[in-house]
N, C-alpha and C positions, 0 to 999 in steps of 0.2 A: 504494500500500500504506500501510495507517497504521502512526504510529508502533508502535515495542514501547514495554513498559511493564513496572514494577517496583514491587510492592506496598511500602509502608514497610518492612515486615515483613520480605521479603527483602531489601534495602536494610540497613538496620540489623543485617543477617545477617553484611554482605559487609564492616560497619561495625566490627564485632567481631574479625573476622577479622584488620582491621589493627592493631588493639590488643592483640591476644593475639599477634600475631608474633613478637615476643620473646620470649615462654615457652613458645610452640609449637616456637619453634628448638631451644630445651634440652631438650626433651623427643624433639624426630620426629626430629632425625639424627643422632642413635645410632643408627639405624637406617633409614639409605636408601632410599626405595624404596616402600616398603608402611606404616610408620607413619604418615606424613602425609595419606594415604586415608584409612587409618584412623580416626584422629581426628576429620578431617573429616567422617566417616557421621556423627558423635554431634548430639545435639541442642543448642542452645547453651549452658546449662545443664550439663549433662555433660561438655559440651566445656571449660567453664570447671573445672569441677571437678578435671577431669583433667590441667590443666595449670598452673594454677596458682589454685587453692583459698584462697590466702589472699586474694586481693582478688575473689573471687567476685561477692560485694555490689554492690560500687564499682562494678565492670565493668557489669555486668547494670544498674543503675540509670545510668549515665551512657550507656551506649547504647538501652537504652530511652526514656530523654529527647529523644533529638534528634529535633528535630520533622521533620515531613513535608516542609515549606515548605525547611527548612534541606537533607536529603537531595536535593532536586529541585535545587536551587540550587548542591550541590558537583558536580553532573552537568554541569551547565548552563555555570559554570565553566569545567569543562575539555576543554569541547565533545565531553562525551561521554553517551552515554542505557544506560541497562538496559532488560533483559529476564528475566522470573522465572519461575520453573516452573509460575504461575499464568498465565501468558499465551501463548495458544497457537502465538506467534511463536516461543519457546523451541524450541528443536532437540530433533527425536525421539530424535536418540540418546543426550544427555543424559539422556531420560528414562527409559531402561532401565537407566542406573545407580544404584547403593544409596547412590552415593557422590558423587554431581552436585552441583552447587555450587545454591545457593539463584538465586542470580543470577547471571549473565553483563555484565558493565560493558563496554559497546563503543565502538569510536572508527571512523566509515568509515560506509561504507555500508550501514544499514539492510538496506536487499532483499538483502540477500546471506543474510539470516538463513532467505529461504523456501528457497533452494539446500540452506541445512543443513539442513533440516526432512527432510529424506529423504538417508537415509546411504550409498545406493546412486550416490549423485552427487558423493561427497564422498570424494575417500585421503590418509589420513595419511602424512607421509616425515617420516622421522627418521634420525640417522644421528651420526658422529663429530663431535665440534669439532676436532679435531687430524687432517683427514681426508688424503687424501694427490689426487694430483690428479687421479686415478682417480673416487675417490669423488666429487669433487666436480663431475667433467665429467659422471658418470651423474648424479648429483642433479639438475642443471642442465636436463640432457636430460628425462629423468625428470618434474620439474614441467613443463616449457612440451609435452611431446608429451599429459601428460595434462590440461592445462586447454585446451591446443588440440583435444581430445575432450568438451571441456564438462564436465572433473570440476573442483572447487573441490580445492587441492592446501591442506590444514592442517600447519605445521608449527611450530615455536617461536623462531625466529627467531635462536635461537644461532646461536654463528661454525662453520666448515666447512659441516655437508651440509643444514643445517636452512638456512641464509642461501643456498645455492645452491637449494634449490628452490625457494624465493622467488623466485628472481629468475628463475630460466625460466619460472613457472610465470607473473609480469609479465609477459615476453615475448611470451605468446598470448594471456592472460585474468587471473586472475582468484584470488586466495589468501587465506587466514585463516593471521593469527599468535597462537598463545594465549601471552600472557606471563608470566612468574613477578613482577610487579609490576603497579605500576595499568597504565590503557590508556595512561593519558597519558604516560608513562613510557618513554620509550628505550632500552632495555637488552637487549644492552651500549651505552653511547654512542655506540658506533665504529658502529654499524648504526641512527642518526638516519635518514640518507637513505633508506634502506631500510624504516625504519619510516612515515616520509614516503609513500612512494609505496605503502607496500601501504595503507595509510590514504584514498590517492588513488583504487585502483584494487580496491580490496578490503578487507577487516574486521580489525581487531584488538581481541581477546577477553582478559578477564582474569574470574576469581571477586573479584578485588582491588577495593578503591575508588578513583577518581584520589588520583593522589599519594601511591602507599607504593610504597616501596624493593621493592627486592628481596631476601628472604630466600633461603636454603637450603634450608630446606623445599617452599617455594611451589614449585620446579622439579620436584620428582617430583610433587608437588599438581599440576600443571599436565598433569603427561604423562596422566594417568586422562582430563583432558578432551579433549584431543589422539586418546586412543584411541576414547572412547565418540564422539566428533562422527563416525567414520567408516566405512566398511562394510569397510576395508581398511586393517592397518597396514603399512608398508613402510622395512625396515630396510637402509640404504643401506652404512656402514658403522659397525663397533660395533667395542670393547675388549670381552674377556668380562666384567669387570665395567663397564657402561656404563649412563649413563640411559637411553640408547634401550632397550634389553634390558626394563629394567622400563616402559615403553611397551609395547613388546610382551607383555609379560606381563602387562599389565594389558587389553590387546587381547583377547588371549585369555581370560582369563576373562572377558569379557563376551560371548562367544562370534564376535567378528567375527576374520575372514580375517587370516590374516599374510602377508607376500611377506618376500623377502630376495632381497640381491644378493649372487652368489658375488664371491669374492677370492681372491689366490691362498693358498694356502696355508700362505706363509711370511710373511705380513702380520698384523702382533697388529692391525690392525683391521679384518680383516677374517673373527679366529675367531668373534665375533658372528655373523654373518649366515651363516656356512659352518655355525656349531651349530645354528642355527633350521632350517635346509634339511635337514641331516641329522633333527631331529627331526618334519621332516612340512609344514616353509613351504612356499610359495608361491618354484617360481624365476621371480625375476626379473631378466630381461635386457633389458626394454626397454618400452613404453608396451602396450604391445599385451599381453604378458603380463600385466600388471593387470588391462586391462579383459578378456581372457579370465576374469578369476579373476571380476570383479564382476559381469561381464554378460553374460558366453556367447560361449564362442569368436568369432573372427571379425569384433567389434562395434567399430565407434566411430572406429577409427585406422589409418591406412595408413602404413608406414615412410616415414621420408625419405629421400631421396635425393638425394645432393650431384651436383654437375656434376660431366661426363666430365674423365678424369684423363690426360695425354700419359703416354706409354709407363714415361718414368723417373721419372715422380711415383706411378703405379699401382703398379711393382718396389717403390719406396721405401714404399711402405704395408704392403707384403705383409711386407717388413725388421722393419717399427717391428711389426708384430702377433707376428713370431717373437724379440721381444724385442731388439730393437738402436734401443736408445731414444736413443741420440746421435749427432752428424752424422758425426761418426769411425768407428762400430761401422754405420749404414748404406753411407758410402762403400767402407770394406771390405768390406760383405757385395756390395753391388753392384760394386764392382771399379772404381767412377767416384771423380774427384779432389773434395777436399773441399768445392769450391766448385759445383759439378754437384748433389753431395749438398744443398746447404743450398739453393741452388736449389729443387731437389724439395722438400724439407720448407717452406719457405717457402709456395709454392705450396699445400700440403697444408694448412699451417694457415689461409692465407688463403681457404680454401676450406671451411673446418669440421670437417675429418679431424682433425685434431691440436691439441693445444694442447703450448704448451713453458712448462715451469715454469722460475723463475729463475737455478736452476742450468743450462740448458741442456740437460735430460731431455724427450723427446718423450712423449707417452701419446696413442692412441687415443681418441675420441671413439664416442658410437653411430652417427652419421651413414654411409648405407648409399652406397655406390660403386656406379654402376649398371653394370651387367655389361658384361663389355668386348664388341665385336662380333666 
């Protein structure tokens, strides 16, 4: 495949962008969400105008200036290339937005760019930073069952449910992270490694040049891209007022599919995706329900199935699912001594049923138990 490519023109677009950062901040979050799209449709011109008029001039002539040779060069740098809406490597689904970025600045691999070219192969997961371990064992499960279906899993690479679907979605194939700073860029720093290896095994996208920071703005900017790249957006777990939410909402006006993972009820992060289900999502409980939603009942994925479970690791499952998420609150439910019980749970996490957070609380995994004989 050859390379993609990036006219000066949108280059110098994505050039500006870094330079208006600072008085795009002053202006887009007052208002979360929907003003920094906003702004973004305008042309750059208007976009200066609007945000800060008094150096209009300056702006517009110092980035008009920078030669070609110099834009190919800050690419080249920092071992990263574009792709622009004049090249028809650029992702279809970008192109149905009003609000697409001029250019996309990438770090990874190239061919990953024909995968996005069709949205139909491509679902968005998004979800809490502050997730609980719930959220995080679905995200987990979530990316790797559907890149082991051959979809490309996009999400942003924040900490909690977006940093877990990364990394399952590792696990079998293949992911794009779109960032609120350059590509070259690691953010948050704590997720280097991770930026490392989707880099290795997959694409990381930004509208941004190498080497700008991350603003406040850029992150709901970011989510518009996140939604138009995919045929399906998927909200793992949310606060009602949350990023992910205007993700989705930005999903949806562009007319592509929503899914949501239920929570329980008395979880604040998990009124997000209970209010999306109630207004008409997509339930989602597991890999297969995606691809029913994208591609027609039936298609793509077959449940996993963990190995056979001895008698008192089986009882012990069916405990932790009716809520007796500690080795104490199973061993009483089962009537066995506390070291029988951690037994069993042991066994259960070594096996992919469970995972135990560090206080000692057990949670369920999607991993399916195969029917006992």
């Amino acid at each position: 495949m050859r390379a993609p490519r990036a006219c000066p023109d949108c280059l110098r677009r994505a050039r500006l962008l870094a330079q208006l950062a600072p008085y795009i901040e002053k202006v887009a979050t007052g208002s979360p969400g929907s003003r920094s799209p906003e702004l973004l449709r305008l042309s750059s011109e208007d976009l200066i105008e609007a945000v800060a008029p008094r150096v209009e001039k300056r702006l517009l002539e110092a980035v008009e200036g920078i030669s070609e040779r110099s834009l190919a060069s800050g690419l080249a740098v920092a071992d990263c290339w574009g792709c622009c809406r004049h090249d028809p490597l650029y992702p279809a689904g970008l192109r149905d937005a009003a609000d697409a970025p001029w250019a996309v600045i990438g770090r990874g691999d190239p061919e990953l760019l024909a995968e996005l070219g069709e949205t139909s192969a491509v679902v968005t997961v998004v979800g809490a930073r502050r997730a609980s371990s719930y959220g995080r064992d679905v995200a987990r499960q979530l990316g790797r069952d559907l890149a082991a279906a051959g979809l490309v899993v996009v999400s942003g690479m924040a900490f909690g449910i977006d940093a877990c679907a990364h990394r399952g979605a590792l696990e079998a194939g293949r992911t794009v992270a779109v960032l609120g700073c350059g590509a070259d860029v690691a953010y948050p720093a704590a997720h280097r490694s991770l930026w490392r290896r989707i880099q290795e095994n997959g694409l990381v996208l930004s509208e941004l040049p190498p080497g700008t920071g991350a603003w406040r703005w850029a992150f709901p900017a970011r989510n518009r891209i996140m939604a138009a790249l995919a045929a399906m957006t998927v909200v793992v777990e949310a606060a009602e007022r949350s990023g992910s939410l205007i993700t989705a909402d930005l999903a949806a006006d562009l007319g592509r599919d929503l899914g949501a993972v239920p929570g329980p009820v008395n979880s604040r992060v998990s009124a997000g995706p209970n209010n999306l289900l109630a207004g008409g999502a997509c339930l989602v409980r597991d890999a297969q329900d995606v691809l029913d939603a994208m591609l027609g009942p039936g298609v793509g994925w077959t449940a996993r199935l963990g190995p056979p479970l001895e008698p008192l690791a089986a009882e012990a499952l069916v405990a932790l699912e009716l809520g007796k998420d500690t080795c104490d609150a199973v061993a009483a439910a089962l009537d066995v001594s506390g070291a029988e019980a951690a037994a069993a749970l042991a066994d259960l996490e070594a096996f992919g049923y469970v995972s135990c957070s560090l206080l000692g609380t057990y949670a369920r995994t999607l991993l399916q138990a195969p029917d006992r004989p």
